[in-house]
C-alpha positions in Angstrom: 11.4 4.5 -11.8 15.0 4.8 -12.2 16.6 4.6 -16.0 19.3 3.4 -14.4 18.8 1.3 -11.2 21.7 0.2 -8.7 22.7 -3.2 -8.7 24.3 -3.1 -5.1 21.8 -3.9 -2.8 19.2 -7.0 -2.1 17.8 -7.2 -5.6 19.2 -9.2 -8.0 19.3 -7.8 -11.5 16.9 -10.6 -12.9 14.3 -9.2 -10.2 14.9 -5.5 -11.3 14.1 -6.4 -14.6 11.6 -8.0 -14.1 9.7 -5.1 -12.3 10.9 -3.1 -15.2 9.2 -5.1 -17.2 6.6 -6.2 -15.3 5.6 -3.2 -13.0 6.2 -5.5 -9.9 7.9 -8.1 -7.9 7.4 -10.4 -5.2 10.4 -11.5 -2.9 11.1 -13.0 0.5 12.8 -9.7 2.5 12.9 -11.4 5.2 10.3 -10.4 8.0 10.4 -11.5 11.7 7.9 -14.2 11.7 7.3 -12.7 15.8 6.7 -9.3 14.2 4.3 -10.6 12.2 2.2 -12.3 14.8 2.9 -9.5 17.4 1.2 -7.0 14.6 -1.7 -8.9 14.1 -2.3 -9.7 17.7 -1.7 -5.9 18.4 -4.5 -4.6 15.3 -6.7 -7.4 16.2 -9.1 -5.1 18.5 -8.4 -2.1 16.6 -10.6 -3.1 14.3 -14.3 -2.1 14.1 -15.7 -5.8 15.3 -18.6 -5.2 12.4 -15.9 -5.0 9.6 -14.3 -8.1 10.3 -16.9 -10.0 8.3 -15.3 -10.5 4.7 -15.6 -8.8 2.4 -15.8 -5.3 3.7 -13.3 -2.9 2.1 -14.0 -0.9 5.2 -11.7 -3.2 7.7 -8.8 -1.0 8.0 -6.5 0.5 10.0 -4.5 3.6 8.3 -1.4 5.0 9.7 -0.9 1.8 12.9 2.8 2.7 12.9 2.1 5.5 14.8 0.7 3.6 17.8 2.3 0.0 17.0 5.9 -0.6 17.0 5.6 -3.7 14.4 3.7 -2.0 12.0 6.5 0.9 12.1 9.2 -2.1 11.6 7.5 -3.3 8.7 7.3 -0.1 6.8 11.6 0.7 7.7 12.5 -3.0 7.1 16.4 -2.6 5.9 16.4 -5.0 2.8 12.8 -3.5 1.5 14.1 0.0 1.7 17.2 -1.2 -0.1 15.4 -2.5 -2.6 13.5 0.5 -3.0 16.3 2.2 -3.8 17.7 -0.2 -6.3 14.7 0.0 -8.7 14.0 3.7 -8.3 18.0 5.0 -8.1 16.6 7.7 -4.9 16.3 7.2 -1.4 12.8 5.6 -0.5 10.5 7.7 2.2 8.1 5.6 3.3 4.6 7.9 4.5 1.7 5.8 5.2 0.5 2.3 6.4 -2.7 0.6 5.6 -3.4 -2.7 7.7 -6.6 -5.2 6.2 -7.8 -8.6 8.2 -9.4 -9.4 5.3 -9.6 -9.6 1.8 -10.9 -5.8 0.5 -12.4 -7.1 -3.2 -11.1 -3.5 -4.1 -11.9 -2.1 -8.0 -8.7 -1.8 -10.1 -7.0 1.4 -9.5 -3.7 3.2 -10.3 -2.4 4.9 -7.3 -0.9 7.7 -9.3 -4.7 9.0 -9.2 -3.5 8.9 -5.4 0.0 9.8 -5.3 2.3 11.1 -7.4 5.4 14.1 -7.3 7.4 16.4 -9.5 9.2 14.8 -11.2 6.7 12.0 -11.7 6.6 8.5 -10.8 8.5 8.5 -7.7 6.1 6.7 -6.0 5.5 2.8 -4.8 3.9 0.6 -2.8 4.7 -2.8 -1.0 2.4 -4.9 0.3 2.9 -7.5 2.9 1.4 -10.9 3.1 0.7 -11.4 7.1 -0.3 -14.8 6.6 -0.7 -17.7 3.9 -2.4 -16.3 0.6 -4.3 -18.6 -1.6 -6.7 -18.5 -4.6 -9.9 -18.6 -1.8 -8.9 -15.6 0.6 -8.9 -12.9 -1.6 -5.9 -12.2 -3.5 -4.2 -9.2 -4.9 -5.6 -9.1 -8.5 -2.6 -6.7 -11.0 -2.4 -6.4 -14.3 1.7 -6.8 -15.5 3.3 -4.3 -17.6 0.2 -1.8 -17.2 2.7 0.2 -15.6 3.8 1.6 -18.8 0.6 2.7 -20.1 -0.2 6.0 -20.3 -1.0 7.7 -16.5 -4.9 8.7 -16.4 -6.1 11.7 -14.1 -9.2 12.5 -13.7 -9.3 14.6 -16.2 -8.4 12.2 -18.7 -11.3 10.3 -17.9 -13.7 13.6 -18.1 -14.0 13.9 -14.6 -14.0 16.9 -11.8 -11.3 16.5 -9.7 -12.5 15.1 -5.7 -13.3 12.1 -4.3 -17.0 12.5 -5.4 -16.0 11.7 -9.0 -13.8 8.2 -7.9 -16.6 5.6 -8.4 -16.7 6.9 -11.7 -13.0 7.2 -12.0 -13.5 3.1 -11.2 -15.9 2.9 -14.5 -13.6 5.0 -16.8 -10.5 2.4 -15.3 -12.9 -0.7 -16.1 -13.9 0.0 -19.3 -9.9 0.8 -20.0 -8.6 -2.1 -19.1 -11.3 -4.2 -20.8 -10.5 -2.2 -24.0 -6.7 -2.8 -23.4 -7.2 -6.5 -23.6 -4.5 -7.0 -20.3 -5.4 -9.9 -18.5 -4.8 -10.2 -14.6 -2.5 -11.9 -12.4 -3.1 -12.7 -8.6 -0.5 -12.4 -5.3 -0.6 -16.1 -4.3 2.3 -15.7 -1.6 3.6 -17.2 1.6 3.4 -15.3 5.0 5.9 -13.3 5.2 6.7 -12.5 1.3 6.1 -9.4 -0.2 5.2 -7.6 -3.4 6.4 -4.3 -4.4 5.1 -2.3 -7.4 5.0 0.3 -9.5 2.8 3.9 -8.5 1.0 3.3 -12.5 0.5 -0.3 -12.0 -3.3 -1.3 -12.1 -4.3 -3.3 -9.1 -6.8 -3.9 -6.4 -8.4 -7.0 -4.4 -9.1 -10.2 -6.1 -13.2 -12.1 -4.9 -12.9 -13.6 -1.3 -14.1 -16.5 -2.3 -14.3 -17.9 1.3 -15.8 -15.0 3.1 -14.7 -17.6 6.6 -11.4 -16.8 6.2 -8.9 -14.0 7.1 -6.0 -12.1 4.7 -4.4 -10.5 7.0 -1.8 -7.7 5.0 0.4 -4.7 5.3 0.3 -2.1 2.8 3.0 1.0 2.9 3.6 3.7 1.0 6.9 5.3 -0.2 8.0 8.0 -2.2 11.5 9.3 -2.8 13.9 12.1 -1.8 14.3 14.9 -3.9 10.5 15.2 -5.2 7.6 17.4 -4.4 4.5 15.7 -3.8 0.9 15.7 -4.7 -2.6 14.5 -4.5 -3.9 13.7 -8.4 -7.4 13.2 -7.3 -7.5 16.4 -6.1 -5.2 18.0 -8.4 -6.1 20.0 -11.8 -3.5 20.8 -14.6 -3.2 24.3 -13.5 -3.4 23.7 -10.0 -1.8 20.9 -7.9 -3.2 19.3 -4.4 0.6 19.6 -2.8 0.9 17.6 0.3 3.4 17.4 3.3 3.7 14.0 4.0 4.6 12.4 7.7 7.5 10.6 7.0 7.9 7.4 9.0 11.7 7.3 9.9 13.7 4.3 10.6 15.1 3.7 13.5 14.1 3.9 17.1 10.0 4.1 17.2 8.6 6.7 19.1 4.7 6.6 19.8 2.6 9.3 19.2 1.1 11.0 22.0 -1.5 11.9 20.1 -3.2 9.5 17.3 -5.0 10.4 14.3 -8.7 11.3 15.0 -9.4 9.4 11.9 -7.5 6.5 13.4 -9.5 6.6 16.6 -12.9 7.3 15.3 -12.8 4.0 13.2 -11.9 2.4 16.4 -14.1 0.3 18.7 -14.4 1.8 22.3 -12.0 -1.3 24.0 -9.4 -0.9 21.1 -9.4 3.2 21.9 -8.6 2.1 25.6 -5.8 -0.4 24.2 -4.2 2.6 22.0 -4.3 4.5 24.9 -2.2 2.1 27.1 -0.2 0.9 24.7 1.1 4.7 24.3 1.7 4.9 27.5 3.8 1.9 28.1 5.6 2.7 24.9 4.7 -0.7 22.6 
């Protein structure tokens, strides 16, 4: 986060102090309401049909932009990116997309045990409400002004680094913000707003208390020009998890020839046959 943050751009300065302050912000950037239903129409069969029963933290898509053109639109909106830039004072780079029909009822997390670079920090998220989100489908759940407590790697909570060890980076992270005394607060937003926050602030998905409906979202990723980049989780004091991120340019959308075997194998056998032709036609 920038010490000192532009003022020219779509924020206003109340908003950029408040996510000083408050380690996030929600806003109205100004979506394509079409875009948004075009997305969701377009990731509807992408998803495995058994994970579309809420809650399963398993209904995701990572990475659509590559094969969707909305998804790609999303993640290189104009008035997000300038925003971006306003709060951290360096040239966003957004890298991944994560798409969710439902709620996931996620444990709180930091995502600098995800993400983070040299010099630290430069690092945020912004997630995209893709339809109405109330107190019954499974809010975001954050904790403001956690951003400015200390990072914690996984050594800091005695682990190993590796993804073996992150259920127990979950307890360490309980237990921490139970001991902090922070209290939560929860992304009740419009379609079409969006929340962006801070790489340290502790988040994750709020009960779906009405496992009927959907809570259909966008999540992308950004870090900043200028910055080396690394993976925390798999990172140890004395020797960092460096990582080459697939930068998702704006501009005109070109889709990849070939998607991410990850991508495909979480798909069903109709949505493969959908990627496929949608690649070929070029939308």
């Amino acid at each position: 986060m920038s010490d000192t943050p532009s003022t020219a751009g779509f924020l206003t300065q109340a908003q950029i102090d408040q996510f000083n302050r408050d380690g996030y912000i929600i806003a109205d950037f100004g979506f394509s309401d079409a875009d948004i239903e075009a997305l969701k129409a377009a990731l509807h069969p992408c998803y495995n049909p058994e994970h579309l029963k809420a809650p399963s933290f398993g209904a995701r898509i990572q990475d659509a932009w590559k094969f969707i053109r909305e998804a790609h639109t999303l993640a290189t909106n104009a008035n997000v990116l300038s925003a971006l830039e306003q709060l951290y004072g360096r040239r966003p780079l957004p890298f991944q997309t994560l798409n969710f029909p439902v709620g996931t009822q996620q444990r709180t997390h930091s995502d600098t045990i995800h993400f983070n670079s040299q010099p630290s920090g430069f690092m945020a998220g912004v997630w995209v409400a893709l339809e109405d989100i109330d107190d019954n489908n499974g809010p975001l759940a954050y904790y403001p002004g956690s951003h400015l407590l200390p990072e914690i790697t996984m050594q800091d909570a005695g682990l190993e680094a590796g993804y073996q060890n992150y259920g127990s980076y979950e307890d360490f992270i309980a237990q921490h913000v139970k001991q902090s005394g922070i209290e939560p607060a929860y992304g009740l937003m419009p379609k079409g707003h969006a929340l962006i926050w801070h790489a340290n602030l502790l988040h994750g998905g709020s009960q779906q208390k009405d496992p009927r409906r959907t809570r259909h979202s966008q999540v992308t990723h950004y870090f900043f020009e200028n910055c080396k980049y690394y993976t925390p989780m798999h990172s140890t004091p004395g020797k960092l998890a460096y990582r080459k991120p697939e930068w998702i340019k704006p501009g005109e959308w070109q889709p990849a020839r070939q998607p991410d075997p990850d991508v495909v194998a979480s798909m069903s056998p109709l949505a493969r046959k959908i990627a496929a032709l949608r690649r070929r036609l070029g939308f």
